[in-house]
C-alpha positions as CSV (number, residue, x, y, z in Angstrom):
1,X,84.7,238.3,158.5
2,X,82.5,241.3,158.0
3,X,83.9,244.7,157.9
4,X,82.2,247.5,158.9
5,X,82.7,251.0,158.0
6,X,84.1,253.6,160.2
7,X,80.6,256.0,159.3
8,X,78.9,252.7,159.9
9,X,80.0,251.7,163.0
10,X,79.3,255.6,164.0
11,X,75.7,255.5,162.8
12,X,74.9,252.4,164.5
13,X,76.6,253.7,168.1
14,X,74.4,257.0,167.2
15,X,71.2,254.5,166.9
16,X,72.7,252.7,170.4
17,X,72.9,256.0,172.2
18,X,69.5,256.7,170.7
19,X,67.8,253.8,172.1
20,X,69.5,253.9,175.2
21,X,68.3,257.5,175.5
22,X,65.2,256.5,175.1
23,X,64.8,254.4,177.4
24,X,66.4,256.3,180.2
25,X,63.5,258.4,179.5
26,X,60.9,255.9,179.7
27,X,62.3,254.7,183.2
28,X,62.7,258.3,184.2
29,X,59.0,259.1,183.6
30,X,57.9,255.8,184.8
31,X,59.5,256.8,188.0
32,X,58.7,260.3,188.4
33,X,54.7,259.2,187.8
34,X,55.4,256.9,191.1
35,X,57.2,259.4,193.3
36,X,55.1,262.7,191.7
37,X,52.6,262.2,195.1
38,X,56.0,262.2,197.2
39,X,57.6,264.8,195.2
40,X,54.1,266.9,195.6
41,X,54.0,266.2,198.9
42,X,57.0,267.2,200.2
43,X,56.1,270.7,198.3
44,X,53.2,271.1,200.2
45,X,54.8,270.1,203.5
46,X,57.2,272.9,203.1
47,X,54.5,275.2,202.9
48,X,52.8,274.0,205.9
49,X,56.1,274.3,208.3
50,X,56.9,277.3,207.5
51,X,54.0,278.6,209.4
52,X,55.1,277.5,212.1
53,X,56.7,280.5,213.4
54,X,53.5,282.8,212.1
55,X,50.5,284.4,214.1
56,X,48.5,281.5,212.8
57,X,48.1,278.9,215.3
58,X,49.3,275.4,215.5
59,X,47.9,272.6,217.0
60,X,49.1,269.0,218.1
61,X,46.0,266.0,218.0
62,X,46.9,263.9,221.2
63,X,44.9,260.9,220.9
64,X,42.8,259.9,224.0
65,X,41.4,256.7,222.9
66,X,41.6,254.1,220.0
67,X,39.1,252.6,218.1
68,X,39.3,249.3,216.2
69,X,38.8,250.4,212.4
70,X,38.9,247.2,209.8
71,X,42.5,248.2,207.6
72,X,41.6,246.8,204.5
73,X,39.2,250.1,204.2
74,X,40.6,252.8,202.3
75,X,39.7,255.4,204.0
76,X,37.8,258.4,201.8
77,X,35.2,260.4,204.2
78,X,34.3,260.2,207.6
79,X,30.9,262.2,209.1
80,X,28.4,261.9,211.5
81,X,24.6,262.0,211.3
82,X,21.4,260.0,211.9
83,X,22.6,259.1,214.9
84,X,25.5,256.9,213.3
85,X,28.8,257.3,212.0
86,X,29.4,257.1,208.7
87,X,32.2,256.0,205.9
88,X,32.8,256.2,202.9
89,X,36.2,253.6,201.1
90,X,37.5,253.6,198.0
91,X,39.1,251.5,195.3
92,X,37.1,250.2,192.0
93,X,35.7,246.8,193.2
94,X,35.6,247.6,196.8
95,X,34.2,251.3,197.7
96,X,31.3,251.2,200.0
97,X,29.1,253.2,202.3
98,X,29.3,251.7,205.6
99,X,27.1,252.8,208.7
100,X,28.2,251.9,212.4
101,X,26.2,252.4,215.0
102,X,27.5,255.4,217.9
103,X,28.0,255.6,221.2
104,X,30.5,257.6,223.3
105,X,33.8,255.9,224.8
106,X,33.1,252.6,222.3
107,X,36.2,250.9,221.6
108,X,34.8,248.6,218.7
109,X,32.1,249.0,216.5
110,X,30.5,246.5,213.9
111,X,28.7,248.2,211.1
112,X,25.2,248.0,211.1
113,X,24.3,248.7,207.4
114,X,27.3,248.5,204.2
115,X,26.0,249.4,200.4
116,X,28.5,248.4,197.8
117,X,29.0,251.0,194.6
118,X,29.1,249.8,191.4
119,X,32.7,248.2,190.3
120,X,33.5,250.9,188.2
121,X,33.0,253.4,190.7
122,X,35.5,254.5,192.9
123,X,33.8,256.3,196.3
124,X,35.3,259.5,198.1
125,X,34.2,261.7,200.7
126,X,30.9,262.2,202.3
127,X,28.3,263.9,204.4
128,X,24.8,264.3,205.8
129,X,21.8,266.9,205.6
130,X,19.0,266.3,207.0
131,X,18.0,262.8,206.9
132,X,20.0,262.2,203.3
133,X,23.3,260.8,203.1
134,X,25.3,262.3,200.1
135,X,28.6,260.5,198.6
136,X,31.1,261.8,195.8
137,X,33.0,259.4,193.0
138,X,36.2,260.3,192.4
139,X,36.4,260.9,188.8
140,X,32.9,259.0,187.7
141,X,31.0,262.8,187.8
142,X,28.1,261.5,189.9
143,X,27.0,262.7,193.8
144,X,25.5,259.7,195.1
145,X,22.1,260.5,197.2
146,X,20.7,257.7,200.5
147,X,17.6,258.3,202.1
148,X,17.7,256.9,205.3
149,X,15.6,255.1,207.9
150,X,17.8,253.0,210.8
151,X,19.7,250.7,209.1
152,X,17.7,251.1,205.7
153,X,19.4,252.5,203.0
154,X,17.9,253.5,200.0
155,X,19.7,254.9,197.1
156,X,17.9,258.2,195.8
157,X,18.6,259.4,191.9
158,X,22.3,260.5,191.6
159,X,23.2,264.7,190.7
160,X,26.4,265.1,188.2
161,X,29.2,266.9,189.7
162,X,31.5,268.4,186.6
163,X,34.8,268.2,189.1
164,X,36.7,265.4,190.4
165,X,35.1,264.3,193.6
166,X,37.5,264.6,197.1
167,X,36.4,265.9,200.4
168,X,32.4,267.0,201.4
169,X,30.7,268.4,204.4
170,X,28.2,270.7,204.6
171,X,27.8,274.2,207.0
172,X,23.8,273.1,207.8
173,X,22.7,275.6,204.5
174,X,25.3,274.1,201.3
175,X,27.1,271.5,200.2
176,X,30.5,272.6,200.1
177,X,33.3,270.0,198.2
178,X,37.0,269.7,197.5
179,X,38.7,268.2,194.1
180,X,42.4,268.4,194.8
181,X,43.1,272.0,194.5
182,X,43.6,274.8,196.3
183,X,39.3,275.9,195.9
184,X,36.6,274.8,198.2
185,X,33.0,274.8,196.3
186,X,29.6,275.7,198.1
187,X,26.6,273.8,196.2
188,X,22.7,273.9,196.5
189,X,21.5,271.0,198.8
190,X,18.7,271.3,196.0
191,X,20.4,270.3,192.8
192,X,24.2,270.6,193.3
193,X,24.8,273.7,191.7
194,X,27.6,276.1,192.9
195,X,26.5,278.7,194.3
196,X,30.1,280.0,195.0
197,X,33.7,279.2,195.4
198,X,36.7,279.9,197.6
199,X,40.6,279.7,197.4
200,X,42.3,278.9,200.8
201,X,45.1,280.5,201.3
202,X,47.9,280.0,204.2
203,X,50.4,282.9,205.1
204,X,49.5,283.7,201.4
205,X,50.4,280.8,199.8
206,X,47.8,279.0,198.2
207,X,47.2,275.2,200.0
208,X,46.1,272.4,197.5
209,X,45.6,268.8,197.5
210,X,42.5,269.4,200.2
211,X,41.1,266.6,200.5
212,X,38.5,264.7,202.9
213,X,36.3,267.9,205.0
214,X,34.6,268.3,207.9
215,X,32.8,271.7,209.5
216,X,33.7,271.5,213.0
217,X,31.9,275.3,214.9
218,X,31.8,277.3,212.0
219,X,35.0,276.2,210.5
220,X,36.3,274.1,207.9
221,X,39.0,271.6,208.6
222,X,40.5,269.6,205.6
223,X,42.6,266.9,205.2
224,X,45.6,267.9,203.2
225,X,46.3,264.7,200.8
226,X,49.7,263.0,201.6
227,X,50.3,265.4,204.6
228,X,49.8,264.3,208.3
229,X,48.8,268.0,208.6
230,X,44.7,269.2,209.0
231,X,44.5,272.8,207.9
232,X,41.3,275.1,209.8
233,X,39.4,277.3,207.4
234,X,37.6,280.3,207.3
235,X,34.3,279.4,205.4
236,X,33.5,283.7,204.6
237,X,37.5,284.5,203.4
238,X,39.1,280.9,202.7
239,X,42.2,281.7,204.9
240,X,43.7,279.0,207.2
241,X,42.8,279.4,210.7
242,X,45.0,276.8,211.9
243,X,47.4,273.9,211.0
244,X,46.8,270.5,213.4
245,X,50.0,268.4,213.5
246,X,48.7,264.7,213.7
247,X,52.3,263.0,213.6
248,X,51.6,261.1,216.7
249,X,48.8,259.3,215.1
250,X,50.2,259.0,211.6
251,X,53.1,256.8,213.5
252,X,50.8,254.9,216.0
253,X,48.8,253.4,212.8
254,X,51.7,253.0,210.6
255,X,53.5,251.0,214.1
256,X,49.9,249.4,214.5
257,X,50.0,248.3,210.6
258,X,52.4,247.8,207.9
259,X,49.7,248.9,205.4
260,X,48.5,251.7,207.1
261,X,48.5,254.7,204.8
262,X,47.5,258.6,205.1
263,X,46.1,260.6,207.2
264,X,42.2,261.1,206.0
265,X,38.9,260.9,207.6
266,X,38.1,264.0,209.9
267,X,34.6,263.6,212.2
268,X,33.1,265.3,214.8
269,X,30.3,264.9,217.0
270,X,28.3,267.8,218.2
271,X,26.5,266.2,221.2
272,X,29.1,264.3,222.9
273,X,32.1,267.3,221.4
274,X,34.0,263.9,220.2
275,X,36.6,264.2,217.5
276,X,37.4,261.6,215.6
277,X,40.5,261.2,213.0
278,X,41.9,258.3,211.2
279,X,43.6,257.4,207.4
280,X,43.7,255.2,204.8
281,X,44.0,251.4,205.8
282,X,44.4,252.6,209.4
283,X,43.7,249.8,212.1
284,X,41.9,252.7,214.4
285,X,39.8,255.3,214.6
286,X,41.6,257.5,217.4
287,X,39.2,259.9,219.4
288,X,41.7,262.7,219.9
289,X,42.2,266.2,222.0
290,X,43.9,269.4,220.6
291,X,46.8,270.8,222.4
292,X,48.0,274.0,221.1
293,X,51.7,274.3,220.5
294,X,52.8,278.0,221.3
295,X,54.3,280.1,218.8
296,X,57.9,281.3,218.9
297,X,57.7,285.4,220.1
């Protein structure tokens, strides 16, 4: 038999309650990386709602047709241009460029041109000026540059971008990109620089997490990541404009497809005044309306 000392026995439940500590820890910050995107979320949401009562107005996107959309794209920009509609996925190993070819009231389309990036590349949003295509990395630093001619595509020498790459669109005269916060950038179609920057601001709180961007008649809508919210900004003072409640087609993809996951891709065609909206892994693009929802007096 082996005795063991009272201090003993206390030293090694001490060392027991140590390790158990520990761990507890470990799991708990093992979790809380997982759910910090819900947790953020949620925080953001609350923000959002509680405009909803304000002078700012609210919208609701009533979908008007569906478009089949391949779901095992992850979704990261959305833009039309060159007489084509454009998309940009991501995921190292699978992000892509994809062109499909446009015409009003489709309800399929097969892409007509698809440029893989490099594996260790992971692709976010996009958008066109003039005849170039430009497409962000998320945290690889580089603006990807495509000149194109029909269904050619031909990769042009990339610009550095010093910020995580999210959202892009462009107001016809700059370049103007997202990175998760609440600050939208304006750079020089010529090199990239930034000519300026802009918080946005909703009801005075400050709206992060802005994600994929569109410019839609001198405004600035943005996918809020996580949200199945689209905020309107003013380009000149960075205030929201806005809020567009796209519930309806957040549950219509997720019914549609198990996998389906957020809300992101905003694109809008200026001949034909079609706007189009879908998410990550959706199964469809959905062409949608706006209905305004009237403010409480």
């Amino acid at each position: 038999m082996i005795i063991v000392s009272r201090p003993e026995r206390a030293r090694a439940v001490c060392r027991d309650v140590r390790r158990g500590l520990r761990g507890f820890i470990a799991l708990v910050g093992l979790v809380g990386f997982f759910l910090w995107p819900t947790l953020a979320v949620t925080a953001g949401d609350r923000i959002l709602d509680q405009v909803s009562d304000t002078s700012v107005p609210q919208y609701v996107a009533k979908p008007l047709a569906r478009i089949a959309h391949n779901p095992t794209y992850f979704t990261q920009g959305l833009a039309f241009g060159l007489d084509a509609l454009w998309e940009s996925t991501g995921h190292y190993g699978k992000s892509q460029l994809i062109q499909y070819p446009w015409v009003s009231g489709s309800a399929k389309m097969q892409p007509t041109a698809q440029l893989q990036l490099p594996s260790d590349e992971f692709g976010e949003g996009l958008t066109i000026l003039g005849d170039t295509v430009y497409q962000l990395t998320w945290k690889e630093g580089k603006v990807h540059r495509y000149q194109i001619a029909g269904a050619t595509i031909t990769p042009l020498p990339s610009w550095l971008n010093d910020k995580q790459g999210w959202g892009l669109t462009t107001d016809g005269t700059y370049l103007i990109a997202s990175d998760g916060s609440d600050v939208l950038y304006f750079h020089s179609p010529v090199d990239f620089s930034m000519v300026k920057n802009i918080p946005v601001r909703l009801a005075g709180a400050s709206i992060s997490r802005l994600n994929e961007l569109e410019w839609i008649n001198g405004r600035i809508w943005a996918n809020v990541w996580g949200s199945d919210k689209l905020v309107i900004i003013d380009p000149d003072t960075g205030q929201v404009t806005g809020v567009v409640d796209c519930r309806q087609l957040v549950d219509d993809a997720k019914r549609s497809h198990d996998g389906a996951g957020a809300l992101n891709g905003i694109a809008w065609d200026v001949r034909s005044e079609a706007l189009l909206l879908t998410g990550k892994h959706w199964p469809w693009i959905y062409r949608v309306s706006l209905v305004e929802h009237k403010n409480k007096p």
